[in-house]
DOLUMMI-450493 format. One record per residue (C-alpha): x, y, z; residue in three letters; residue number from 1. Coordinates in Angstrom, 3 decimals. Example, Ala and Ser with C-alpha at 12.3 -4.5 7.8 and 13.67 -1.06 7.14 Angstrom:
2
{r {12.300,-4.500,7.800},ALA,1}
{r {13.670,-1.060,7.140},SER,2}
This chain:
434
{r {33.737,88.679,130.460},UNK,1}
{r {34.267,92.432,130.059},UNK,2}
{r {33.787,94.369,126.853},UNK,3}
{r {36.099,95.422,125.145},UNK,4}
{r {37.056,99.667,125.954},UNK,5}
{r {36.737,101.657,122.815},UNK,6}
{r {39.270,101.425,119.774},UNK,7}
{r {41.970,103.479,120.300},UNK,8}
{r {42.579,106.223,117.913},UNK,9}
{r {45.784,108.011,118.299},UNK,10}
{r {45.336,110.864,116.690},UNK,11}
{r {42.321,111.806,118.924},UNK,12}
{r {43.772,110.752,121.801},UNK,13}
{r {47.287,111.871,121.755},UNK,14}
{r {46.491,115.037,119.991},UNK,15}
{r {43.902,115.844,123.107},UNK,16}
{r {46.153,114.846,125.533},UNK,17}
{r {49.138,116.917,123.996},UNK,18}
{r {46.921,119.917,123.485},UNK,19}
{r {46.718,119.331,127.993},UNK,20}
{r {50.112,119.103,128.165},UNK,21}
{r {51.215,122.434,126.472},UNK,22}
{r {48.147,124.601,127.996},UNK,23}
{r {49.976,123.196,131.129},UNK,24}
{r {52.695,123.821,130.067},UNK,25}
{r {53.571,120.587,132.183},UNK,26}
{r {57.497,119.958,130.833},UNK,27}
{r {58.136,124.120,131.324},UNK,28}
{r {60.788,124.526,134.079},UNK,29}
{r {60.926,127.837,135.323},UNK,30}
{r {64.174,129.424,136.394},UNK,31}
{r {64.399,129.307,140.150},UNK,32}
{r {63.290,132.015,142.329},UNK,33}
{r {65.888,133.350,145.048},UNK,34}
{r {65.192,132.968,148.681},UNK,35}
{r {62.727,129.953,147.638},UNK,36}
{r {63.724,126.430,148.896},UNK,37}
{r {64.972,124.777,146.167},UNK,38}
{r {63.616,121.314,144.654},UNK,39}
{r {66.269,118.128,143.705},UNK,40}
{r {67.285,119.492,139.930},UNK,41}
{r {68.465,117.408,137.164},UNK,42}
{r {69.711,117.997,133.669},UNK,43}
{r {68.835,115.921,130.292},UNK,44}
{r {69.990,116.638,127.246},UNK,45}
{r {70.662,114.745,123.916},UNK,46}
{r {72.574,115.517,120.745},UNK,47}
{r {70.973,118.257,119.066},UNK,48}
{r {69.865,116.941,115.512},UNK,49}
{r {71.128,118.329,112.184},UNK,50}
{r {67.840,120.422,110.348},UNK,51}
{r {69.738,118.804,107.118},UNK,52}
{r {66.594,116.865,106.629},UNK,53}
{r {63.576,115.483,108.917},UNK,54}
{r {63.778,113.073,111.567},UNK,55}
{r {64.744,109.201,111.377},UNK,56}
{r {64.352,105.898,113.561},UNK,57}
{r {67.768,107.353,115.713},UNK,58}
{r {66.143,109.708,116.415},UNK,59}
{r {63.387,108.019,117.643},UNK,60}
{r {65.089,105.674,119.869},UNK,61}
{r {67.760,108.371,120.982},UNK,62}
{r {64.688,110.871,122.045},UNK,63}
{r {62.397,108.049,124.061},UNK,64}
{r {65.451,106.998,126.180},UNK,65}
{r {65.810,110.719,127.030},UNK,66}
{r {62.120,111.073,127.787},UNK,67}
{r {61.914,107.787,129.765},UNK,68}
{r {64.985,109.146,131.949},UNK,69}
{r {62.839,112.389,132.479},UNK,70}
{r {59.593,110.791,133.247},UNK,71}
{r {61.855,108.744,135.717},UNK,72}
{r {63.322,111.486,137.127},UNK,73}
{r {59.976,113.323,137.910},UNK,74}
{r {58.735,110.340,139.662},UNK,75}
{r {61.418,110.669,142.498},UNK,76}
{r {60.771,114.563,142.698},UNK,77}
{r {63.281,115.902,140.664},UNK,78}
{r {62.793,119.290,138.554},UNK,79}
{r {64.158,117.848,135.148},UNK,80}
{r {65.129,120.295,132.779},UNK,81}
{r {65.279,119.170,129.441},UNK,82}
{r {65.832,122.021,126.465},UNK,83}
{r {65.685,121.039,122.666},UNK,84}
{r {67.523,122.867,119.494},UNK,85}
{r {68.751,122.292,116.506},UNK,86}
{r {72.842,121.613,115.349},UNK,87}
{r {71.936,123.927,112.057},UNK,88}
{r {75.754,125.129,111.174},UNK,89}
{r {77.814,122.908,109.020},UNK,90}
{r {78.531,120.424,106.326},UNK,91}
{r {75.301,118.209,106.475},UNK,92}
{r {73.028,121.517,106.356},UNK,93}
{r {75.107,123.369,103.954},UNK,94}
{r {75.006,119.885,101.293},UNK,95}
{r {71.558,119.951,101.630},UNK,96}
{r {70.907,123.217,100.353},UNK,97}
{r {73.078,122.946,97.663},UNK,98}
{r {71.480,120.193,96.288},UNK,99}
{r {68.266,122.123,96.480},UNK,100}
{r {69.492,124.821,95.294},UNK,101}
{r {68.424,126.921,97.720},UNK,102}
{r {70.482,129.143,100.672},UNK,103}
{r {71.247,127.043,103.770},UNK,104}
{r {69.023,129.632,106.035},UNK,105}
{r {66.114,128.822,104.110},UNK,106}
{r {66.173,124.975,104.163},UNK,107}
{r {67.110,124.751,107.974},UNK,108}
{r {64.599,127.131,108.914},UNK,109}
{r {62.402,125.111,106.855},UNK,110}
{r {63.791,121.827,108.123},UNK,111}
{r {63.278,123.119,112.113},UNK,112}
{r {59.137,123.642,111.585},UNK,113}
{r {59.440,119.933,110.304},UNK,114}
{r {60.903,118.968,112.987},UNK,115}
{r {59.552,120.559,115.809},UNK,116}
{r {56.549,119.342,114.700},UNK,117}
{r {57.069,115.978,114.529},UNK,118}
{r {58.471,115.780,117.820},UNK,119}
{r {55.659,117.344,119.638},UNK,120}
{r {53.636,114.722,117.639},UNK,121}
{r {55.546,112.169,119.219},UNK,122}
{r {55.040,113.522,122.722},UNK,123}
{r {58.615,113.574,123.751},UNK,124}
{r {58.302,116.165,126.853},UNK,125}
{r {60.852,118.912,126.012},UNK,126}
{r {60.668,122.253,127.395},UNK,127}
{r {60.016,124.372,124.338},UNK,128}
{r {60.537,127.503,126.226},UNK,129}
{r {64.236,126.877,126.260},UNK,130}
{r {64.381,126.117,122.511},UNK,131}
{r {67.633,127.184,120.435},UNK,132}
{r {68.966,126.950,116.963},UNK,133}
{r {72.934,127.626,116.661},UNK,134}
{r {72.703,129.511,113.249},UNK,135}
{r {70.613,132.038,114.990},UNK,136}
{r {72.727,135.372,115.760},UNK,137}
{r {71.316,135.558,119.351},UNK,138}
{r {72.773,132.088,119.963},UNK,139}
{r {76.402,132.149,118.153},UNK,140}
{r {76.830,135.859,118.995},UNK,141}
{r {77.667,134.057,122.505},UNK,142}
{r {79.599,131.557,120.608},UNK,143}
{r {81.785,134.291,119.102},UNK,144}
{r {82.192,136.216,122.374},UNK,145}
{r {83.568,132.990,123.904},UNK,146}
{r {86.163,132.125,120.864},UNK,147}
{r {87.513,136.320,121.796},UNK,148}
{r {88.003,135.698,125.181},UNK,149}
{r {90.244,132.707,124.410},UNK,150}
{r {92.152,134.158,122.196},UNK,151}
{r {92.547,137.698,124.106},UNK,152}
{r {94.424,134.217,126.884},UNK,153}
{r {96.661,132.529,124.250},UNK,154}
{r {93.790,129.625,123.884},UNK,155}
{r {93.228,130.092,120.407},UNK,156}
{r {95.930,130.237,117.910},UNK,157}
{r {97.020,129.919,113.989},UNK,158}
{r {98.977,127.515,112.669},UNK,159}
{r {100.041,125.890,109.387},UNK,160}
{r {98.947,122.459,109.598},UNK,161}
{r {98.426,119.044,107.328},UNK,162}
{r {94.895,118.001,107.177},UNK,163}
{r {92.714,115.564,105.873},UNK,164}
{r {90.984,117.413,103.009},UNK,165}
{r {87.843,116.550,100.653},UNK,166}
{r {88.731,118.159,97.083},UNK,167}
{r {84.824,117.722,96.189},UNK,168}
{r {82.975,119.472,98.968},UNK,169}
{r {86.714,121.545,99.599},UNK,170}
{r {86.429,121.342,103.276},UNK,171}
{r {88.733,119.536,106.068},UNK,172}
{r {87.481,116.694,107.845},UNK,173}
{r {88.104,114.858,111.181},UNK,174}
{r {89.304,111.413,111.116},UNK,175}
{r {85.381,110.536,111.862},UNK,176}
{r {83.950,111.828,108.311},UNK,177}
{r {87.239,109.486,106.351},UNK,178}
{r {86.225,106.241,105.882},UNK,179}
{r {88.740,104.033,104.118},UNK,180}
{r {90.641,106.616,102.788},UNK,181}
{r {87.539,108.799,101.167},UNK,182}
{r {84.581,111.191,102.264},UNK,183}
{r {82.194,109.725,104.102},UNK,184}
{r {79.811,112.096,102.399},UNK,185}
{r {80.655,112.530,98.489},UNK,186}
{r {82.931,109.287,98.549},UNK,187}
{r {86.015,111.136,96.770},UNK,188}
{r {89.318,110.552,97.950},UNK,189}
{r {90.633,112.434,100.694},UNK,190}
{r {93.771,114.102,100.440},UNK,191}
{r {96.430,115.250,102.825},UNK,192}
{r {96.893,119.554,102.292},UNK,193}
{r {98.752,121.953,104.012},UNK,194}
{r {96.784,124.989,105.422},UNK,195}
{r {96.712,127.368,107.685},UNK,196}
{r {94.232,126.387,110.887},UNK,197}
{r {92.448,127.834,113.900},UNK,198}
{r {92.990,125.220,117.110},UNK,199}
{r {92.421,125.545,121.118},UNK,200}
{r {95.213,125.064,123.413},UNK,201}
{r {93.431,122.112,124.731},UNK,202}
{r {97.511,120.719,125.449},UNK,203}
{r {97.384,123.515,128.169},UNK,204}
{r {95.237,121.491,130.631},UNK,205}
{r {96.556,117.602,130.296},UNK,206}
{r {97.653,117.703,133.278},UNK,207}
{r {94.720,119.725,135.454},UNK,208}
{r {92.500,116.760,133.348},UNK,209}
{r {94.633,114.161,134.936},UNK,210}
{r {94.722,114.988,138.456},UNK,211}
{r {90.658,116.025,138.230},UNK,212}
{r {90.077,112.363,137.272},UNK,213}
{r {90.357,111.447,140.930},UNK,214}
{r {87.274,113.175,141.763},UNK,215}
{r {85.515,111.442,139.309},UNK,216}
{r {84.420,108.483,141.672},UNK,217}
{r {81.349,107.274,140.232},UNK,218}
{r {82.794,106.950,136.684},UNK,219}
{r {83.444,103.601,135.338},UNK,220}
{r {86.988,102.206,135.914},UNK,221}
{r {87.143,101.511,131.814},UNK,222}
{r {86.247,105.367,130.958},UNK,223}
{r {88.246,106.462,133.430},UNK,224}
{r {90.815,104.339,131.548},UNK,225}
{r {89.709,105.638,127.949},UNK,226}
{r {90.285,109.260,129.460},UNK,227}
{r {94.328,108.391,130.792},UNK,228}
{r {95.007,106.494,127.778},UNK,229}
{r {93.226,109.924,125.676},UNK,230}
{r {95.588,111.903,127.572},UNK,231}
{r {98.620,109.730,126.922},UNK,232}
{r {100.844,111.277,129.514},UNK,233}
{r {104.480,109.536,129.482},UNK,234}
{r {107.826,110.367,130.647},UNK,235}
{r {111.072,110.275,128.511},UNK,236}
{r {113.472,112.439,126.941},UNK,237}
{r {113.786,114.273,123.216},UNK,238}
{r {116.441,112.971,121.703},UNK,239}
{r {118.243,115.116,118.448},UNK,240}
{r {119.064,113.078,115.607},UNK,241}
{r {120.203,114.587,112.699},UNK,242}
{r {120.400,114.417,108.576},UNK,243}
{r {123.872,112.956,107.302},UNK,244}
{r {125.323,115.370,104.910},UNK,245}
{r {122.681,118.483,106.038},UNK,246}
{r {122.868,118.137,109.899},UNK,247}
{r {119.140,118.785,109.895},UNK,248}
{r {118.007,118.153,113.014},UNK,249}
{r {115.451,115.190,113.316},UNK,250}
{r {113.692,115.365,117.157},UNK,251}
{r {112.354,112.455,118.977},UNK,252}
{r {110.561,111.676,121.600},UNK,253}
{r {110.992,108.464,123.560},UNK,254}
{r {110.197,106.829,126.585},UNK,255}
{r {113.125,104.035,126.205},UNK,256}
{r {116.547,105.931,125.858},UNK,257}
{r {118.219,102.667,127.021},UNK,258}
{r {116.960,101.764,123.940},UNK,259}
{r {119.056,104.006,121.903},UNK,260}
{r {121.996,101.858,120.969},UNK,261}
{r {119.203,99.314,118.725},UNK,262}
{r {117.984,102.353,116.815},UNK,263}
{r {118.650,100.779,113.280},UNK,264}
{r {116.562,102.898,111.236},UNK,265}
{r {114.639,105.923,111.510},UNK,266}
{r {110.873,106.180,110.326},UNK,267}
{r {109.090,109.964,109.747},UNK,268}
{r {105.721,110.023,109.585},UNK,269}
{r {104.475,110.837,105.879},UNK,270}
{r {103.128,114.044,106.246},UNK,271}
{r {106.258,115.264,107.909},UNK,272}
{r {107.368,118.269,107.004},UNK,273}
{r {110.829,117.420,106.195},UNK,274}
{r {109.886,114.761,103.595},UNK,275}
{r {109.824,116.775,101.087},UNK,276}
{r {113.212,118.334,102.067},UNK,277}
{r {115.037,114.941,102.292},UNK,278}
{r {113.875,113.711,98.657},UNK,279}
{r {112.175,114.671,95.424},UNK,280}
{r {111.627,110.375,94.940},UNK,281}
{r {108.016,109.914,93.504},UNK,282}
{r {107.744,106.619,95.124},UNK,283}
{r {108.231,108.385,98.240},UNK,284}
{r {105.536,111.642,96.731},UNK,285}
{r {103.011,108.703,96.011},UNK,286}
{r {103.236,107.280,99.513},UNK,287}
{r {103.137,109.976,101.566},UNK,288}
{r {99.965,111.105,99.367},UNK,289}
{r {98.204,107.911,99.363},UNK,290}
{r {98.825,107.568,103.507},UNK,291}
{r {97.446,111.847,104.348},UNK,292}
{r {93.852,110.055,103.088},UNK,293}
{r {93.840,106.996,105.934},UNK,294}
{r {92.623,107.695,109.441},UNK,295}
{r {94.977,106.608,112.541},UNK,296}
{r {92.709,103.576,112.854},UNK,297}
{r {93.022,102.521,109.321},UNK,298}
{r {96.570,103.311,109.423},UNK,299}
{r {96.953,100.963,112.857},UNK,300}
{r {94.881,98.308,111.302},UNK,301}
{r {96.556,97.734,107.871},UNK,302}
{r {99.805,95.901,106.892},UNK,303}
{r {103.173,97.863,108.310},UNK,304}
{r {104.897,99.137,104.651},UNK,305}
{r {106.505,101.974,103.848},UNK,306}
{r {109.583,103.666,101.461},UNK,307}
{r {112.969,104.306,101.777},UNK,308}
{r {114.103,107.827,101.471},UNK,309}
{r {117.443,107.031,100.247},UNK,310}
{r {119.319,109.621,102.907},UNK,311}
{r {120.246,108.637,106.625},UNK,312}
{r {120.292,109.869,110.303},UNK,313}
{r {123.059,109.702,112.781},UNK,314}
{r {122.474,108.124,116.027},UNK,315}
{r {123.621,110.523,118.844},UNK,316}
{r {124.840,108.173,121.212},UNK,317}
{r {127.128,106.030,118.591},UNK,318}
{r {127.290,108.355,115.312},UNK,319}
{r {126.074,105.342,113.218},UNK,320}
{r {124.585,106.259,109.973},UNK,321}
{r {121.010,105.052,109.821},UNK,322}
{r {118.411,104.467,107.230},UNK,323}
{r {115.102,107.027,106.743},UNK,324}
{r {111.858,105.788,106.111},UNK,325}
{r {108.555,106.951,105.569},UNK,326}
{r {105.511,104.886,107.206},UNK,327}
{r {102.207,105.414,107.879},UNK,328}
{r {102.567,103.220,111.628},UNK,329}
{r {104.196,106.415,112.920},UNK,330}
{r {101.732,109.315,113.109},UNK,331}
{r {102.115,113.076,113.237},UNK,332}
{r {99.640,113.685,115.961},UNK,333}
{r {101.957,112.251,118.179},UNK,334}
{r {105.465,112.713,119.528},UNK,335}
{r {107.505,114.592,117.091},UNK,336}
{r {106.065,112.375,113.677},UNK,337}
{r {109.060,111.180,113.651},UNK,338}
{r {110.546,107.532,115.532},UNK,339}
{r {113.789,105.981,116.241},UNK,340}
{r {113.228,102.607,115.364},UNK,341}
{r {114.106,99.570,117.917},UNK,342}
{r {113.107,96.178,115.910},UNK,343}
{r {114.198,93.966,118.934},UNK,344}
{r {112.414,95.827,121.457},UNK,345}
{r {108.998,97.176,119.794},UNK,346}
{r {106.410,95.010,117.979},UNK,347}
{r {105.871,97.257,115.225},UNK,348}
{r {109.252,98.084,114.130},UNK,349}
{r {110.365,94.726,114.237},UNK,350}
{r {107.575,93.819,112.099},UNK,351}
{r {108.718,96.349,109.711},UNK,352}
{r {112.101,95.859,109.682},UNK,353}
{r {111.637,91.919,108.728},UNK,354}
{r {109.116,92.932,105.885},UNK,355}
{r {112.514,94.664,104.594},UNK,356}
{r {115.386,93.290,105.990},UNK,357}
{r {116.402,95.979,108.304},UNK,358}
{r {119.219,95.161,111.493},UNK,359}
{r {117.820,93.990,114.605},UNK,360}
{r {120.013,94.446,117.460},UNK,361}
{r {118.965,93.431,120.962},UNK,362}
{r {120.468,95.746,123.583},UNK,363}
{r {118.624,95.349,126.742},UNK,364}
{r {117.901,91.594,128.079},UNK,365}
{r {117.094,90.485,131.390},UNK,366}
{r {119.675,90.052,133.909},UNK,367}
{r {121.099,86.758,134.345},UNK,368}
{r {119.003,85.957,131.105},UNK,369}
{r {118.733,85.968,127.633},UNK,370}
{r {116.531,87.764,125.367},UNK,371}
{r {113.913,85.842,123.739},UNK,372}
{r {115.381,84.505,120.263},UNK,373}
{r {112.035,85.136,118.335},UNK,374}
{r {110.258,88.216,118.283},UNK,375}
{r {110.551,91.477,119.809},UNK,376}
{r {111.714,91.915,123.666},UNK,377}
{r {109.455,94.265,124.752},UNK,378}
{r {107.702,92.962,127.977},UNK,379}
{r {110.252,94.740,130.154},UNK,380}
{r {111.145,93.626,133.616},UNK,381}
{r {112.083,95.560,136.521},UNK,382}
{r {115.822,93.995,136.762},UNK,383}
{r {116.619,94.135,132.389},UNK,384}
{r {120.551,95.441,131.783},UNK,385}
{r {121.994,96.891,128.694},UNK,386}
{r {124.367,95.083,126.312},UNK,387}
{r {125.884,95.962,123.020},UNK,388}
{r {125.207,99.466,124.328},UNK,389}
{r {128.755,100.845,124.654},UNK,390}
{r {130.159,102.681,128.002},UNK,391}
{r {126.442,101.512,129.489},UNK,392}
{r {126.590,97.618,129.027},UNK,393}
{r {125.521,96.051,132.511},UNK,394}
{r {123.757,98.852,133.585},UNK,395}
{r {120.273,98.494,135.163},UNK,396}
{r {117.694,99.745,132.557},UNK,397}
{r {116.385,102.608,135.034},UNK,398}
{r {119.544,103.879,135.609},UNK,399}
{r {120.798,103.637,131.924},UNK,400}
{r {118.137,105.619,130.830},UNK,401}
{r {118.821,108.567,133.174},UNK,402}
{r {122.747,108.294,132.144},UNK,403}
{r {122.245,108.226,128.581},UNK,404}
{r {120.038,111.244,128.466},UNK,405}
{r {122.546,112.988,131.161},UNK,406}
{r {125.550,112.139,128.685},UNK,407}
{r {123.544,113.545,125.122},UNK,408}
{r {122.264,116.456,127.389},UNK,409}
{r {126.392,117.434,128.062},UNK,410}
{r {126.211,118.129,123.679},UNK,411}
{r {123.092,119.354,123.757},UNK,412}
{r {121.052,116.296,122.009},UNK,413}
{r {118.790,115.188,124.741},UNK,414}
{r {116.237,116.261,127.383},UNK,415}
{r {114.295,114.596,129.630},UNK,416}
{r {110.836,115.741,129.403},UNK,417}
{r {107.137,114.568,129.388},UNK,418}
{r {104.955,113.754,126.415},UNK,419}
{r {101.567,113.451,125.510},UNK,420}
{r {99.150,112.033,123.010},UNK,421}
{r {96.620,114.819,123.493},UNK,422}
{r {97.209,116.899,120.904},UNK,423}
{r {95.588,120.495,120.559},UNK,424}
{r {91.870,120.933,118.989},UNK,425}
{r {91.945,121.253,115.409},UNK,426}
{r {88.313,123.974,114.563},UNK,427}
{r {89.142,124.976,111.247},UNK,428}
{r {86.290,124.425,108.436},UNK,429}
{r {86.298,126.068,105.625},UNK,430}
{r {82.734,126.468,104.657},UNK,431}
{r {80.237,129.139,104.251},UNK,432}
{r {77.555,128.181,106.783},UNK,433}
{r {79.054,128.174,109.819},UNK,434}
C-alpha cells in the first residue's frame, strides 16, 4: 500500500505556486507585435464587481467559471486575454461611504486593495497588467470623450421625462432596483417625478439591429427571439383621437385599425402627461401616484383596475363619445401611453372592461363564421371581415385596415407608420459619485 503524500497546506502551497505565476507573469498577454504571425486570440471578461464592499460566494462562482473557460481556452492554443477592474461609480459605492462616513474615493480605493487581494489569493488567472477602475480620471476621461462625440451627432439629448424616483437616497432608478413598488436598496416607496433627463438615441438603430440579427448564426433561436421581441418592431397607423369639449388631441398607435369601430373606451397610461390636464379628481391623483412606483412586470402581473376620468374621446372614424381611463396595463414606454380600447378583440381590455361594465362590440369575425360568444376574438385568421363597422362591413380585414387609415388620412387623423417597443436609453442619475 502506498503512503500517504504529505498534508497539504494551502497556504504554502498556493502562495509558492502564485508567487511562480506572477514572476512569470504567466496570465500577462502582451499586445501583438506587427509583421509577427499571429496566435488564435480570445476574449474573457466578467462583470466588473462593485468596490462597495469585499467579495462574496457570486463572486466566487462567477470568477472560477471565467477562469475554467480560460484555462480551457489555453489548452487548445488560444492567447486568452482576460483584464480585471472594478465598477467603482454609483449608488452601491456612494451608500457605502455614507454610511461610513467617509468620501466615496476613499472607501473604493480602500475596497479595490481588498479585493485585489483576495482574488490573487484565490488564483483566478487575470492579467493584472490590464487592470482598470472606472472612477479613475484616466479611465472616464475616455468615457466623457465618447458621451461628446454623441452628442456633437444628435445621439445624446435632454428631455423632460417621468421616472421612477427614490425620495430617500433622491436618485432615479431602473425598473431593476423597484421591487414591488419600493427601493430595492433603502425599501422606501418609489415615486413617479417629472425631471429633466440625459438619454441615447438608441431608437436610431432598431432597424440596423434587426437586419444585423441575420448574421448572428450561431446565436440561439430563443435569444435571437428575446432580441426581435426587445425590438418590438410592428406596422400600423397613428390614429388622432381627441378630448370632447377641448379637442385635445389624444394619438395612438395601433396595429388593428379594422379594429377601430369596437373602440369603446379609451385608457392613458397614468403617468401621461395629459392626466393632469383632463382632471383635478384625487381618486384619479392617488392612482396615477400609486401606479409611477410599479415596474412593467409588476404592472403586467397584477389585477387589470384602473379610474375613470370623468371626460371622453371621440372616435375618428364614427364621432362616438367614449369613456377615459387611467390604467396601469397600458404603459408609457410604449406606443403613445395612450390605447384605444377593443374589449372583443384584445384579452386585456376585455378583461377590463367586464371588471367595470364597459361595451363590448365585436366588429371583425371570421368569414362565413361567427365570433366566439365568450371571450375576446383575438386569434385572427387570414380570411376575418368587418361588421358593425359602417361603410367597411364585409370587407376583408387586410384590406379594411389600409381603407380606414386611407379615409382618416383624407382629415388628417391617421397615418400609417411603424412602431416600436425599443424605447431610447434613459442615463440620467442624479448622484455625486459618478
Amino acid at each position: 500500500m502506498t503512503e500517504p503524500t504529505e498534508r497539504y497546506d494551502p497556504k504554502a502551497i498556493e502562495a509558492k505556486w502564485q508567487r511562480v505565476w506572477a514572476d512569470e507573469r504567466a496570465f500577462a498577454v502582451e499586445n501583438p507585435v506587427p509583421g509577427e504571425p499571429e496566435r488564435a486570440k480570445t476574449y474573457v471578461v466578467e462583470m466588473l464587481p462593485y468596490p462597495s464592499g469585499e467579495l462574496h460566494m457570486g463572486h466566487v462562482l462567477n470568477y472560477t467559471i471565467g477562469d475554467v473557460i480560460c484555462h480551457v481556452r489555453r489548452r487548445r492554443g488560444f492567447q486568452v486575454l482576460r483584464p480585471m477592474g472594478y465598477d467603482s461609480f454609483g449608488l452601491p459605492a456612494e451608500n457605502a461611504a455614507i454610511r461610513e462616513g467617509r468620501h466615496p474615493r476613499a472607501t473604493v480605493e480602500r475596497n479595490i486593495v481588498a479585493i485585489r487581494e483576495q482574488m490573487k489569493r484565490m488564483g483566478w488567472g487575470f492579467d493584472w497588467d490590464r487592470e482598470l477602475s472606472t472612477h479613475d480620471p484616466e479611465y472616464y476621461r475616455w468615457t466623457q470623450w465618447l458621451f461628446l462625440r454623441f452628442y456633437e451627432r444628435g445621439l445624446a439629448y435632454r428631455k423632460e421625462a417621468l421616472v421612477k424616483w427614490c425620495p430617500v437616497d433622491q436618485t432615479v432608478l431602473a425598473n431593476e432596483q423597484v421591487i414591488d413598488g419600493h427601493c430595492e436598496r433603502c425599501g422606501s416607496e418609489v415615486e413617479a417625478k417629472s425631471l429633466t433627463q440625459w438619454f441615447f438615441k438608441v431608437t436610431d438603430y432598431a432597424d440596423v439591429l434587426l437586419d444585423e440579427m441575420s448574421a448572428l448564426e450561431s446565436w440561439p433561436e430563443r435569444v435571437l427571439t428575446m432580441q426581435r421581441n426587445w425590438i418590438g418592431r410592428s406596422e400600423g397607423a397613428r390614429v388622432v383621437f381627441t378630448v370632447e369639449g377641448s379637442g385635445e388631441e389624444l394619438p395612438v398607435f395601433t396595429t388593428r385599425p379594422d379594429t377601430l369601430f369596437g373602440a369603446t373606451f379609451f385608457v392613458l397610461a397614468p403617468e401621461h402627461p395629459l392626466v393632469a390636464k383632463l382632471t383635478d379628481k384625487e381618486d384619479v391623483a392617488e392612482y396615477a401616484r400609486r401606479s409611477g412606483g410599479r415596474t412593467a412586470v409588476e404592472r403586467a402581473q397584477k389585477e387589470k383596475d384602473g379610474v375613470f376620468t370623468g371626460r371622453y374621446a371621440i372616435n375618428p372614424v364614427n364621432g362616438e363619445p367614449i369613456p377615459i381611463w387611467i390604467a396601469d396595463y397600458v404603459l408609457m414606454e410604449y406606443g403613445t401611453g395612450a390605447i384605444m380600447a377593443v374589449p372583443a378583440h384584445d384579452e386585456r381590455d376585455h378583461a377590463f372592461a367586464e371588471r367595470y361594465g364597459l361595451e363590448i362590440r365585436t366588429v371583425v369575425r371570421p368569414a362565413g363564421g361567427a365570433a366566439p360568444e365568450r371571450g375576446a376574438y383575438s386569434a385572427h385568421t387570414e380570411n376575418e371581415v368587418l361588421v358593425d363597422s359602417g361603410e367597411f362591413d364585409g370587407l376583408p380585414a387586410p384590406e379594411a385596415k389600409r381603407a380606414i387609415v386611407a379615409s382618416l388620412a383624407e382629415r388628417g387623423l391617421a397615418e400609417a407608420t411603424i412602431g416600436y417597443r425599443l424605447r431610447d436609453w434613459l442615463l440620467s442619475r442624479q448622484r455625486y459619485w459618478g
